[in-house]
N, C-alpha and C positions, 0 to 999 in steps of 0.2 A: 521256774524261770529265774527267781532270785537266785535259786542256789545256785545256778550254773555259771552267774554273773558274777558271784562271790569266788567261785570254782575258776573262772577264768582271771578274775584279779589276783588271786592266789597266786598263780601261777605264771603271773606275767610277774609278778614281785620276786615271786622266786630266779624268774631267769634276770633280773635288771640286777637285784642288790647286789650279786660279788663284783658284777663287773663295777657297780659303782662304787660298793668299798674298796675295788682295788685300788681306782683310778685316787678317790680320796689317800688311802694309804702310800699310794706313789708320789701324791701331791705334798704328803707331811713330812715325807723322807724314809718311811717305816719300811717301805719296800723298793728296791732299785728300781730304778727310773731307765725300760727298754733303749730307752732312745739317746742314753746318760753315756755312748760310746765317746771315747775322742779319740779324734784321729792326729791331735797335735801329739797327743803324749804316742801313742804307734807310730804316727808315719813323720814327725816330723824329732820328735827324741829320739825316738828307738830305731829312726829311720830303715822301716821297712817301707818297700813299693808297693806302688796300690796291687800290683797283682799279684804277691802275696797271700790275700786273702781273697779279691776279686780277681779270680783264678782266670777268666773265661774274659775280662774285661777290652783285651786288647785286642783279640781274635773274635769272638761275637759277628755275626753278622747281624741280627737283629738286640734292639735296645732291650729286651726283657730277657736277652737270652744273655747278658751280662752275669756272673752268677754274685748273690751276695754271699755270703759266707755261712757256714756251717759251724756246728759247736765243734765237729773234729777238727776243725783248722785252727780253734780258738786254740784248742786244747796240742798242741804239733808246737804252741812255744809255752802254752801255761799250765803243762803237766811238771815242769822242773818250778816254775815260779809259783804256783799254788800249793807248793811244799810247805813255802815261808809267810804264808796266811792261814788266819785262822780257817776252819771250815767253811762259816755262812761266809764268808769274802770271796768263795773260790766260783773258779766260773761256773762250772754243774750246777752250785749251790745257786747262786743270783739267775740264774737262768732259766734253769733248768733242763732235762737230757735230751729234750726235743726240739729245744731253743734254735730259730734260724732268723736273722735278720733280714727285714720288708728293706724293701727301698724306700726313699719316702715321696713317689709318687711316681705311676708305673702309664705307661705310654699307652694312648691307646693301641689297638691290632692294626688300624690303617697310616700309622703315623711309620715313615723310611725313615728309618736311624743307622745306621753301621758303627759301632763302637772301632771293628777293624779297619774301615776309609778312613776312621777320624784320627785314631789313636797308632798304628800300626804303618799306615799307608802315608800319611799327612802330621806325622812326626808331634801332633797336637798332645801338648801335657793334659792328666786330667783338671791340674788348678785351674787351665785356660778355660774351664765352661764351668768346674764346679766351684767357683770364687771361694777362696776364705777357706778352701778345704783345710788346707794346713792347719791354721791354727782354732779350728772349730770342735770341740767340747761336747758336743752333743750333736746328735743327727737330726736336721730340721730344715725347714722351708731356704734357709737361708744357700743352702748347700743343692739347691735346685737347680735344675737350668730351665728358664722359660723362654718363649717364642722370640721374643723382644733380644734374647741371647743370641741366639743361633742367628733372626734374623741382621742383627749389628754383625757377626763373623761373615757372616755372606755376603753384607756390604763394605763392608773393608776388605776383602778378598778379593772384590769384583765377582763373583758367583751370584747363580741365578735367583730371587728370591719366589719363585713363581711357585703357586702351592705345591703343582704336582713335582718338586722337586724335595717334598717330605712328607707330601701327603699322596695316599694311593686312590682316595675318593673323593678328598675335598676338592671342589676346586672353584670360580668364582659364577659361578649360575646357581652353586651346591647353598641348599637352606640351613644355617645350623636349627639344632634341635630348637631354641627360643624363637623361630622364627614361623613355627606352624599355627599355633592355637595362639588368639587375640594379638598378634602381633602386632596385627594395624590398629588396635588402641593404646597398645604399652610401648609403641616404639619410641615416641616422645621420651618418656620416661625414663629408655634405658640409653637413647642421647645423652639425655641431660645428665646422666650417672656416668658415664662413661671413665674410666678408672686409669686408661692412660695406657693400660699394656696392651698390645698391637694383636693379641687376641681376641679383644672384647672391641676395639678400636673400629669405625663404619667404614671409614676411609679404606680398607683394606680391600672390599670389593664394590665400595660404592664411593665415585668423585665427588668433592667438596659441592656439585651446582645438582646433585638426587635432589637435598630437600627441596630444596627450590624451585628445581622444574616441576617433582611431582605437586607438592603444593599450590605453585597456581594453579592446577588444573582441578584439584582434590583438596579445599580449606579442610584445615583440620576441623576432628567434632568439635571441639570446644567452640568454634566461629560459626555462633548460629544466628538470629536473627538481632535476636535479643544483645549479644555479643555486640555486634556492629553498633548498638544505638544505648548499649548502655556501660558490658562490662568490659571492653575492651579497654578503656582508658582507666578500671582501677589495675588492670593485670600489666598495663605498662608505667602506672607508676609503680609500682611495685616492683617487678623487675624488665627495666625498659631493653637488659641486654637478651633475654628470651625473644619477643619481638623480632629483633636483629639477626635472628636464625634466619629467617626468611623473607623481613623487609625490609631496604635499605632507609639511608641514615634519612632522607628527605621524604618516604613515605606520608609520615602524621603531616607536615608542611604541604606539601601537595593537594592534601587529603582535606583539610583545615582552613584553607586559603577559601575554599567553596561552602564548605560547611561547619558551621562553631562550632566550639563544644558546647554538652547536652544545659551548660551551668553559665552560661553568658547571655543569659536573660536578664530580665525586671532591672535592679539595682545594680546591676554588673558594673555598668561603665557610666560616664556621667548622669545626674550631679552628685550619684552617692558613691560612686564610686567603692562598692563593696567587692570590687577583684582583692581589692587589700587583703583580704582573710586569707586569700590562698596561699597568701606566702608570710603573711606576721601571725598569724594564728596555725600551727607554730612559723616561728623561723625559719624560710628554709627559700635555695634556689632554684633547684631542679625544678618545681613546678612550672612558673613562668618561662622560664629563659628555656626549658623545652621547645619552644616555641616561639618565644620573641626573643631571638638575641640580641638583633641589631635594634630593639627600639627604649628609645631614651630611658633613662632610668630617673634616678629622682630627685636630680640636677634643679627641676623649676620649684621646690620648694622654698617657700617665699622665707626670708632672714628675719632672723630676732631682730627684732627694733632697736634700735641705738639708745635707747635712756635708763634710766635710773632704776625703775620700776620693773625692768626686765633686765638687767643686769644684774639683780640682785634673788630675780623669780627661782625659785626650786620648783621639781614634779608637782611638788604638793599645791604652790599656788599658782601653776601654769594651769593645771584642771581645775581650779577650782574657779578661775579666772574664765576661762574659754569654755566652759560648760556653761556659764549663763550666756554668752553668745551663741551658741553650738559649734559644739568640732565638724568639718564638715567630713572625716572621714574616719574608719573605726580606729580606735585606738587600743593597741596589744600590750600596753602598760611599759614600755621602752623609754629609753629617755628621751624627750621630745627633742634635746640638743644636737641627737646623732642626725636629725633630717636637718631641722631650723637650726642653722646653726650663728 
């Protein structure tokens, strides 16, 4: 059994390392970089058109049937130009005879594209979707066109944005694949992550008032009993704009009016008034004023005395002073002058 496990890691090493010393050696500069094409120095020095090389680009009726380019076509301008380089410079060499350029990210089968509607029919440059073609160095994400593209051309067009207008199966009843297994525990989570491009975007088949209708009728897990009477109010101090997904701004006010919080017991409120801690132990406003905005603030603090003996007091003998009387309420080591003034 051992050996067969040694036999299996063997041979899973053997298929990982070249592919990883390539990538390492492409990373150091030891071996061309596939992806190291530019199209500045081609299409925008040597001003050749994209169809040139994307033979099939204009005509295409489907997006994958665009063709990318082959070594014979490299080699149809760089059999006279690979004259005047050493050998490893020459394209065979860096390539190799079998060498074909990927796109760098291929559509699925059910996605409608026409390269011929867009480019042939509708007069469309290819810079107008592949941005930055021109002066771009290397083939990469940046040379992409995403949902958020096509969907901005269709609205400055006036054209339809409606799925089945690029899509042959998507359409707004249709589940994407994240949405089968645990959805209804991770949907939270891939809200709150939500990344801005109009493919990952809820809004696209669900109206800003889903969460909210379906949540009153279905609390989330996290709102269980316990929840309600105890952790609910550290997850809104925390972050009180989550909350606000799905309860408006005067919820906790409504809420509160009938019933304290779990911490406004014993010494809360007079004579010892230890509410103080919640906001001088540390410093801070949110706490309070969550909840009490309109009520007085700390205006009735009685004034330093007019004489001698206090016009002259520091912190050090203002406590030393009022601690054989007692302070009547905590003190967070602030200058007494900021209240008593």
């Amino acid at each position: 059994m051992a050996s067969r496990r040694r036999t299996t890691t063997l041979l899973t090493l053997i298929a990982v390392l070249p592919a990883a010393g390539c990538l390492l050696m492409t990373q150091l500069g030891l071996l061309p970089d596939p992806r190291a094409f530019s199209h500045k120095l081609h299409g925008t020095e040597q001003e050749l058109a994209c169809s040139d090389c994307h033979a099939t680009a204009e005509t295409a009726e489907k997006a994958e049937k665009a063709s990318m380019p082959k070594l014979r076509q490299c080699r149809l301008c760089h059999e006279g130009i690979d004259e005047e380089k050493p050998p490893e410079r020459r394209v065979a060499a860096l390539y190799g005879e079998a060498h074909q350029w990927s796109p760098p990210a291929v559509l699925g089968s059910e996605v409608i594209f026409s390269h011929k509607l867009h480019v042939a029919e509708k007069s469309i440059a290819c810079a107008d979707c592949h941005r930055g073609i021109e002066d771009s160095k290397a083939v990469s994400d940046r040379v992409r066109v995403f949902k958020d593209d096509c969907m901005g051309c269709h609205e400055r067009s006036g054209l339809s944005n409606d799925c089945a207008v690029c899509h042959a199966e998507v359409r707004r009843d249709w589940q994407p694949p994240n949405h089968l297994r645990l959805w209804k525990e991770l949907h939270g989570q891939a809200v709150r992550a939500e990344t801005g491009r109009s493919a990952e975007r809820c809004s696209l088949c669900h109206a800003d008032s889903t969460c909210a209708s379906c949540h009153q009728d279905e609390p989330p897990r996290s709102h269980t009993n316990h929840w309600r009477h105890r952790g609910h109010g550290i997850a809104a101090s925390i972050d009180r704009a989550r909350c606000l997904t799905c309860h408006r701004d005067d919820y906790c006010d409504r809420c509160h009016r009938e019933v304290s919080p779990r911490n406004h017991t014993g010494a809360w409120g007079e004579p010892r008034n230890r509410h103080c801690l919640t906001c001088h132990l540390p410093l801070r406003d949110e706490a309070c004023f969550a909840c009490h905005r309109s009520t007085p603030g700390h205006g009735g603090a009685p004034g330093r005395p007019e004489n001698e003996q206090h016009a002259v007091a520091t912190e050090a003998t203002c406590r030393t002073c009022h601690d054989v009387i007692g302070i009547a309420h905590p003190d967070n080591g602030d200058n007494c002058g900021s209240c008593h003034l």
